[in-house]
Every structure is written in structure tokens, then in C-alpha cells.
N, C-alpha and C positions, 0 to 999 in steps of 0.2 A: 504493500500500500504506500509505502516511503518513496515508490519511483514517481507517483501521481504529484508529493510534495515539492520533490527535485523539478520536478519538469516544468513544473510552476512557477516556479519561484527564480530560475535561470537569471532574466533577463530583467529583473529586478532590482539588482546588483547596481543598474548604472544610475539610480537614484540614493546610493549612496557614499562618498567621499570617506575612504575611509585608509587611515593608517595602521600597517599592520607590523611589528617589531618586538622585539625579547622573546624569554623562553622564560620556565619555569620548573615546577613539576609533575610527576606522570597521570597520565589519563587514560583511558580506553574507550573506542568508542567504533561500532562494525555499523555502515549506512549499507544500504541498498537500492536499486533502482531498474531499468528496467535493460533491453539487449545490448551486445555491443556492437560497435560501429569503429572500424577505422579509421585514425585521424588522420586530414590533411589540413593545409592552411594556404589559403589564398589572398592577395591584396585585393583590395576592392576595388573599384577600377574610378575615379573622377576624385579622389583624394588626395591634396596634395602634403606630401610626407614633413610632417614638422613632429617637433618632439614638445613641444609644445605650443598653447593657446589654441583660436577656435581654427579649425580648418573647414568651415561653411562650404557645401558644394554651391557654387551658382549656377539658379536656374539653366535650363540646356535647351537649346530651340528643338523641335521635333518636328521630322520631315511630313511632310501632309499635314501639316495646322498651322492655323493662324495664332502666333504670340502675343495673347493680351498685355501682357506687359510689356511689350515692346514701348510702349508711351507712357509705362507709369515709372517715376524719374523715385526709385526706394531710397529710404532713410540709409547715412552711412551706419552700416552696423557696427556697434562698440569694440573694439579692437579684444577688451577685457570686461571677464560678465558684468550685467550693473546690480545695483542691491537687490533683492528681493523684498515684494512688498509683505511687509507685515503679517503675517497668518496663513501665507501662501503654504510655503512648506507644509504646515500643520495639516492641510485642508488638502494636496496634493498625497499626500502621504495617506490620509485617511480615503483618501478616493483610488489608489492603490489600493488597500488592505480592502477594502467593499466591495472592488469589483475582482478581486481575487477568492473572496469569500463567497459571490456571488458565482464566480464562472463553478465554481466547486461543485456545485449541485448535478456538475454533465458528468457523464459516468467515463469511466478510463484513465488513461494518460493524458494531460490538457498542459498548458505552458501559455501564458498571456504577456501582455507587453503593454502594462497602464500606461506607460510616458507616450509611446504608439496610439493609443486610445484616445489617451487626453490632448494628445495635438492634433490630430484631425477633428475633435470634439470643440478646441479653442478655434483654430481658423473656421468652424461651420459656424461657431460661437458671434462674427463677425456680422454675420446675418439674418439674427435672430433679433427677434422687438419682442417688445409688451411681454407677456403672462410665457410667451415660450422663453424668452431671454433671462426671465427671472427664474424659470425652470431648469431652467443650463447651468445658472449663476450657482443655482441652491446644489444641484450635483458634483461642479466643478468646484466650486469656489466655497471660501466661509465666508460666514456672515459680513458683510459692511466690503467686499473686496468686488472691483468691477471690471467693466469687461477691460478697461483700459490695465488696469493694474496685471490681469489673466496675461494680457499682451505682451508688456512689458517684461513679466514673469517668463511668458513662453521663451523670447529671444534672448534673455539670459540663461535660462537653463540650456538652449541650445548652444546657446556661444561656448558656454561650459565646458559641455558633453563634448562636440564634437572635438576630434583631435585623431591625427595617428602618428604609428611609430615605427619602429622596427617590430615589436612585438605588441603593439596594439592599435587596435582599431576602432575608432567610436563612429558612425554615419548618421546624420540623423539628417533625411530631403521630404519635404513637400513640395507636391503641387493639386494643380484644381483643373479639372476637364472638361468644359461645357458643350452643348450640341452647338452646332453654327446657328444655329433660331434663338436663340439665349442672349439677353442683352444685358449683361450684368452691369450692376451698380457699383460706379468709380471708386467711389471711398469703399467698398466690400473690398474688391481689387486691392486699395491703396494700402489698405491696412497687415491684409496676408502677403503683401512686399514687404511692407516696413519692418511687421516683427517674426516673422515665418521664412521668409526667405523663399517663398512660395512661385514654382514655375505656373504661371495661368496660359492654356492653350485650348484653342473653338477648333472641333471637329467637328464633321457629320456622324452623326451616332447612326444613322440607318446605315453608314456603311462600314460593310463585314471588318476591313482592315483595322479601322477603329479601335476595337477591342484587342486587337493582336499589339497597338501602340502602345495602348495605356498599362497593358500586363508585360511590355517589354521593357517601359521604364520601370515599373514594379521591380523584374527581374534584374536591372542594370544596378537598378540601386541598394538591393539586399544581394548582391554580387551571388544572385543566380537561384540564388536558396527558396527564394517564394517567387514560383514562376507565374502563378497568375494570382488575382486578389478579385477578378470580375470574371464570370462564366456569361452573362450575357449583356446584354443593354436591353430594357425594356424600351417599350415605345414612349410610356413615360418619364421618361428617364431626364433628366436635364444637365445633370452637374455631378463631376466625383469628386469628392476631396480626401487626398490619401498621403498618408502618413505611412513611410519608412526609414524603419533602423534595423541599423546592420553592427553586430558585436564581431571582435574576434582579437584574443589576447591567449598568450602564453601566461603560463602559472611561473611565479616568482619561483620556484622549485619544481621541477619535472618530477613526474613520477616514471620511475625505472619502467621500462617493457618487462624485461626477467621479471619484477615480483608481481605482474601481472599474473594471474592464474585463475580456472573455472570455480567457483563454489556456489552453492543453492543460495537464491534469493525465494522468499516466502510470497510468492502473488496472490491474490486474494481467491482467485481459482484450483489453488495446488504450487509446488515445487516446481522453480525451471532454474537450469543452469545457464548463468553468466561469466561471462568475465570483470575481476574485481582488480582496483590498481590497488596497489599497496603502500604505505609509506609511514614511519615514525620519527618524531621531528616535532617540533617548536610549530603551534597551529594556535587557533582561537578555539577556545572550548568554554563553554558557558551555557549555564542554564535556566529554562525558560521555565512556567508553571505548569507541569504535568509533560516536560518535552527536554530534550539535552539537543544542542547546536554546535556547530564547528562554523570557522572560516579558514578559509584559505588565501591569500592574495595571488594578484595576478602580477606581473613584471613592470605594470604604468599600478602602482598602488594607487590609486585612485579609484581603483575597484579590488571588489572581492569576491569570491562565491563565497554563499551560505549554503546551508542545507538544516533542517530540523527533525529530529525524531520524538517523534512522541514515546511516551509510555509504551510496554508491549504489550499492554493490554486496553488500548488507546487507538482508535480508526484514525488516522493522519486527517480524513477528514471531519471528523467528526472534534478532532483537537482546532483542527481552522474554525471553524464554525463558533466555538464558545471563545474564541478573542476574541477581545475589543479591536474595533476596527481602527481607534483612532489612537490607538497605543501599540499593536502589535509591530509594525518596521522599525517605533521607536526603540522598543525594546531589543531586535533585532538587533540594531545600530549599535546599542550600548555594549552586549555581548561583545561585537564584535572591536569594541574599543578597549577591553578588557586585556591585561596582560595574556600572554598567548602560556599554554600550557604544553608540557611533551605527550602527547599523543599517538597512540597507536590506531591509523587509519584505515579501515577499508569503502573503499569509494567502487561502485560499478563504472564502467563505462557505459555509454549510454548516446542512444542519437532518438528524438523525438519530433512527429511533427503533429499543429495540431490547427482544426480552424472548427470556428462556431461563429452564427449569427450572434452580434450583443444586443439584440431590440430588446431582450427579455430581461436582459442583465441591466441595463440601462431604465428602462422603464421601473424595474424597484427599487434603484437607486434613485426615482425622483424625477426623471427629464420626459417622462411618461407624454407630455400633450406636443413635445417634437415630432412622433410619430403617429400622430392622428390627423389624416386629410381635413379636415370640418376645422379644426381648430389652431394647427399649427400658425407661430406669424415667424415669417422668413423675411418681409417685405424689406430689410435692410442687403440684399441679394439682387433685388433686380430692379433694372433701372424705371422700370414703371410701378415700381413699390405695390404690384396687387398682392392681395393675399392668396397663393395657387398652390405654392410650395410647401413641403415637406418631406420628411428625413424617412428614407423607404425603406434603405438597409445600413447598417452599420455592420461589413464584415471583416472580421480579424483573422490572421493567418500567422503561423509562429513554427522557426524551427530551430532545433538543438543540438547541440554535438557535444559532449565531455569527453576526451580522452585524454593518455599520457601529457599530450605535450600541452593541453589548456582547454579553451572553451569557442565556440563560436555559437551564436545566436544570431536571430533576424525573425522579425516583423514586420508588418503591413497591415494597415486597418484601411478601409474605403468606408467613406459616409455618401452615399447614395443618396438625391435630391432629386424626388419626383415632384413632376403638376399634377392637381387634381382635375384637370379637366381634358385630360383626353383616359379616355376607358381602355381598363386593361383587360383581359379575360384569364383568370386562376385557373379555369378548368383544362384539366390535362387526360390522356389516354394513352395508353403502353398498352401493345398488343403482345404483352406476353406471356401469353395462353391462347391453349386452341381458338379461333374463330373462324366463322363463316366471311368465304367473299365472294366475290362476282364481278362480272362484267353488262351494265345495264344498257337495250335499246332506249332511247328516252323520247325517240319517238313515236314508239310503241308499249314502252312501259313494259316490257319484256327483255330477260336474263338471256345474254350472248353465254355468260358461262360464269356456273353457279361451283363456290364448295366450301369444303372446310380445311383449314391447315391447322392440323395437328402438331406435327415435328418438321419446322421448313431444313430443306435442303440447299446446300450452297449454291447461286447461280450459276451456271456455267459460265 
């Protein structure tokens, strides 16, 4: 059940800044998780290599579209992050822990990416009036924090984050996809330049290629790993706004190949054999209420993996679920700032991938009237300010890798921005089971040729 916690929890890491150093004394502690996977490591490809400060990717023109921003003239962005407003963190942090808690309830292996969520959630945020903006506000944000403070906030935590190195790599790219009939509203545009760093490009959504563009930057930017993030374009369809990140960093200390070796991991259906890395050594060991934790750093300390195990008589899920949501990454954080103790590790290797709709997960966390046609107000989106718009799908894609030589991660979320006024049709049919068919005269209302296919055979 401990692989569901790990898989989770991966890419959670880059929310928080964390210094890892000293040793002490001994500890024990055997993790599990789910199969193994072969490491490799790849650069990402539009990053340019500094060892420090923001390494921003700038927006990238895309063949077959028009560059909305080709005319909107973006703020210089801050060389070095700027403050954080007042409560953000707090508010950020609990809206991680809720929709971590919340994704929990899907059965399996799952792995999410709030920072992923929450910036394509702030730039859709740019768009949103009245009763749905304050519904975004109440999800996003605490109390008395607005959308400008969100803004502000986002393009600092991005300046942050992004960075690479020899051994790591932080990515964090937006952009926003509109149909060519879509006339968006300037200052919507002006803002997701300013603090998002956001490529804007008009296509035609009726045609096929469209969709092969928009999951190719997907794929450019999470360097391959989430190749598409949109299966189709509805007819409704108007606008994407998609958020990706791309992780990938070596562990401050390798875990040897040799003391790699198979042993039983306990899955919730029976015993399977993995492969487990091995390692004793000076680590973060600390304990949470009814659960014991490790970290590990990675080679840019400014990240770390965690991992937690609950009680063994304790559902990992069912341990998520009774945290406080607006306390548990603090407490995380703390562990992990605690002198580090000697430890005897067993770590599976592990590659994960996972995607879900978050309408559900969203909706009880409060921004419920976004996705309601009748009621949503978008009207800061489009330059004739009607009220037509609303948020259709919000979908998240995540993948993971842990082996010997470290970690890689990637995500993608897309917030899908339908009109309520052109009709879609839900009803579907799959003929897969026996049926009847034919060929009808319709000038006579009479069968050329009648039957049933039971078990079809391949064309010739």
C-alpha cells in the first residue's frame, strides 16, 4: 500500500527548499513500493544550463498558429524571486495537502502535481468574475489574498523553481490554445504574459492536426514523458490552458547497482517480487503521528525526496485521510529539517504513471460553480465579456521514475474552456458484441443484404 504513498507524493518535493547535512545515530527503516524500471537521464530540451537563478523557457512560436502574443509587449520578469504575499505559502501548501487527500479516494497507484494544478488553475484564474472568481479565490487562495497577489505569487514561485544543472533539472512552461473564432480579452492575454510567462497561440480546433500541436508541445516540454494531455477537441471546445513540469535530478549519494537485489513487497492483493536499492548512511529520519519518514537529498539541495510509512497496521490511505490538510507538508518540512540520523534503507525502485479527470476533486474542494454551464462567469476571457464560458475539463497526467542514480518526474494538467451554446451530444455506441446489419434499398425500403456478426474476421 506504501507504493500508492510514494507515487504521490514524488513531485511534491519541488514545493519545498530544503537543506539536508550531518549525521547522527542508528535507525532502521524497510519502504516499499511498486515494479522496477530502468534508469536513464535525459536533458530537457529549451533549457538553458545555468547553475543557478530562474532559467524561464520563453514562449516558442508554433508552426500552423497565429501568436497572440506576438503584440502583447510582457513585464521584464525579476531576475531574482520577489516576496511572497503574506499567507500564500500557508494557503498553497494546504491546497496541496486537499487535493492530495482528495485525489486519494481513486483506487491504485496515483502520483499528482499541485504546483501543475495550481498554475493552470491561476492563469484560468485571470478570467474568472463575480461568484466564480470568488470560488477560485476561496480554493486557491486564503482568506483576504487576490487574484493580483495569486499572480504575483505564481511568477515568483516560478522564477524560483525553475533552474538546471549538470545534475538537475527544474521546467516549469505555460501556454493557452484558442480556436481561431475566439477573441480573447487583452488584459486576460496581458496578465498570463506578465506573470506566467505564458505562450498564447489561435488554431483551428476543427482541424485534425491541431490536436497532434498542442500534445506535441505537451510532449516537448515534459521532455517526452506525457505525450499527450488532450484525446480530442470537442466542438465546444474554445481554449486550453496547460500547465507543465518537468523534474529530473541525481540523489546527493547514488545508491550502489550490487546492493540492489529482488525481495517481497506486501500489495494489497498478495506478495510480488521487486527490486529494492539499498543503502546505510546519514539520511532524515523522523516521525510523524501514527507514521515514520525519511528524506533523502538530491545533488541541487534545494530538493528532497520524502517518503512516509504509516503504522503496519495502518492503510497509507486511510493514514492520508485523518491529516490535517493545512498542517501535514508542514510537518513534512520540519522532519525533514531535523538533524539527519544513520539509517539502514530499503527503497524499491519504481516507475509510475498516472492521469484522472480533477472536476471531482476540484468541485469539493470548493470551485464547484467553474464547472457549471448556467452559472459559471468567465467574462474576464473574452473580449465581448458574454457570459458563455466554462471550465469543461480539468485533466492531469503524471509520470515517475526512482532508480539508483535519482528521480525524474513530469506533469501536465489542461483546463479545458467550453461555450455553452453550441450542443454537444454524450451519447456514445461500441459495437462490441454480436449485432445485426444490412444493406438498405431506401427506395424501396427493402434489405440488399441482411445479418449478424458474431466474431468479425480481418478484412482482407
Amino acid at each position: 500500500m506504501m507504493k500508492r504513498l510514494f507515487s504521490a507524493t514524488v513531485l511534491l518535493v519541488s514545493i519545498l527548499a530544503l537543506v539536508l547535512s550531518g549525521c547522527a545515530g542508528p535507525a532502521t527503516i524497510t519502504v516499499a513500493s511498486s515494479e522496477p524500471a530502468p534508469g536513464t537521464t535525459e536533458h530537457v530540451p529549451g533549457i538553458t544550463q545555468e547553475s543557478t537563478g530562474a532559467t524561464s523557457r520563453p514562449p516558442q512560436p508554433v508552426a500552423g498558429a497565429h501568436d497572440l502574443m506576438a503584440d502583447v509587449q510582457a513585464v521584464a520578469w525579476p531576475a531574482e524571486p520577489e516576496a511572497l504575499p503574506v499567507g500564500w505559502t500557508d494557503a498553497s501548501s494546504r491546497f496541496s495537502a486537499l487535493l492530495f487527500q482528495t485525489s486519494a479516494a481513486n483506487p491504485g497507484n496515483f502520483m499528482i502535481s499541485p504546483p501543475s494544478v495550481y498554475l493552470a488553475l491561476a492563469m484560468t484564474l485571470n478570467g474568472a468574475d463575480s461568484t466564480t472568481r470568488d470560488a477560485m479565490l476561496e480554493t486557491l487562495a486564503a482568506q483576504g489574498l487576490t487574484v493580483t497577489d495569486i499572480n504575483h505569487a505564481a511568477r515568483s514561485w516560478i522564477t524560483s523553481l525553475n533552474r538546471a544543472s549538470e545534475k538537475t533539472t527544474v521546467s516549469i512552461t505555460n501556454s493557452i490554445w484558442f480556436d481561431q473564432n475566439f477573441v480573447p480579452f487583452q488584459p486576460f492575454l496581458q496578465a498570463n504574459a506578465d506573470y506566467f510567462n505564458a505562450a498564447a497561440q489561435k488554431l483551428d480546433f476543427k482541424d485534425p492536426q491541431t490536436l497532434d500541436i498542442i500534445n506535441g508541445w505537451v510532449s516537448e516540454a515534459t521532455n517526452g514523458r506525457i505525450e499527450q494531455i488532450i484525446n480530442q477537441i470537442r466542438p465546444d471546445a474554445v481554449m486550453f490552458l496547460i500547465n507543465a513540469i518537468y523534474f529530473l535530478a541525481d540523489w546527493e549519494i547514488p545508491f550502489e547497482k550490487a546492493d540492489t537485489r529482488s525481495q517481497a513487497f506486501l500489495a494489497p492483493d498478495g506478495e510480488v517480487e521487486v527490486d529494492f536499492m539499498h543503502r546505510t548512511g546519514a539520511m532524515k529520519f523522523y516521525q510523524l503521528e501514527g507514521a515514520t519518514g525519511i528524506g533523502l537529498p538530491y545533488a541541487d539541495d534545494r530538493f528532497a525526496f520524502f517518503a512516509v510509512l504509516p503504522a503496519a497496521d495502518t492503510d497509507a490511505r486511510a493514514w492520508l485521510s485523518g491529516q490535517d490538510p493545512a498542517l501535514l507538508f508542514d510537518e513534512v518540512a520540519a522532519g525533514l529539517r531535523q538533524d539527519p540520523l544513520v539509517v539502514d534503507l530499503a527503497l524499491p525502485k519504481f516507475e509510475s504513471r498516472y492521469e484522472d479527470s480533477l472536476i471531482n476533486e476540484l468541485s469539493q474542494m470548493g470551485m464547484g460553480l467553474a464547472f457549471q454551464p448556467d452559472q459559471a462567469d468567465f467574462t474576464q476571457m473574452i473580449n465581448s465579456h458574454e457570459k458563455i464560458i466554462y471550465i469543461g475539463e480539468v485533466k492531469h497526467k503524471s509520470f515517475v521514475r526512482v532508480d539508483e542514480k535519482g528521480t525524474e518526474a513530469a506533469a501536465a494538467t489542461s483546463v479545458e474552456m467550453r461555450v455553452t451554446s453550441i450542443p454537444y451530444s454524450e451519447h456514445q455506441i461500441v459495437f462490441d458484441r454480436p449485432f445485426v446489419y444490412g444493406i438498405m434499398d431506401l427506395a424501396t425500403g427493402l434489405p440488399l443484404f441482411t445479418g449478424v456478426l458474431e466474431k468479425p474476421e480481418p478484412a482482407s
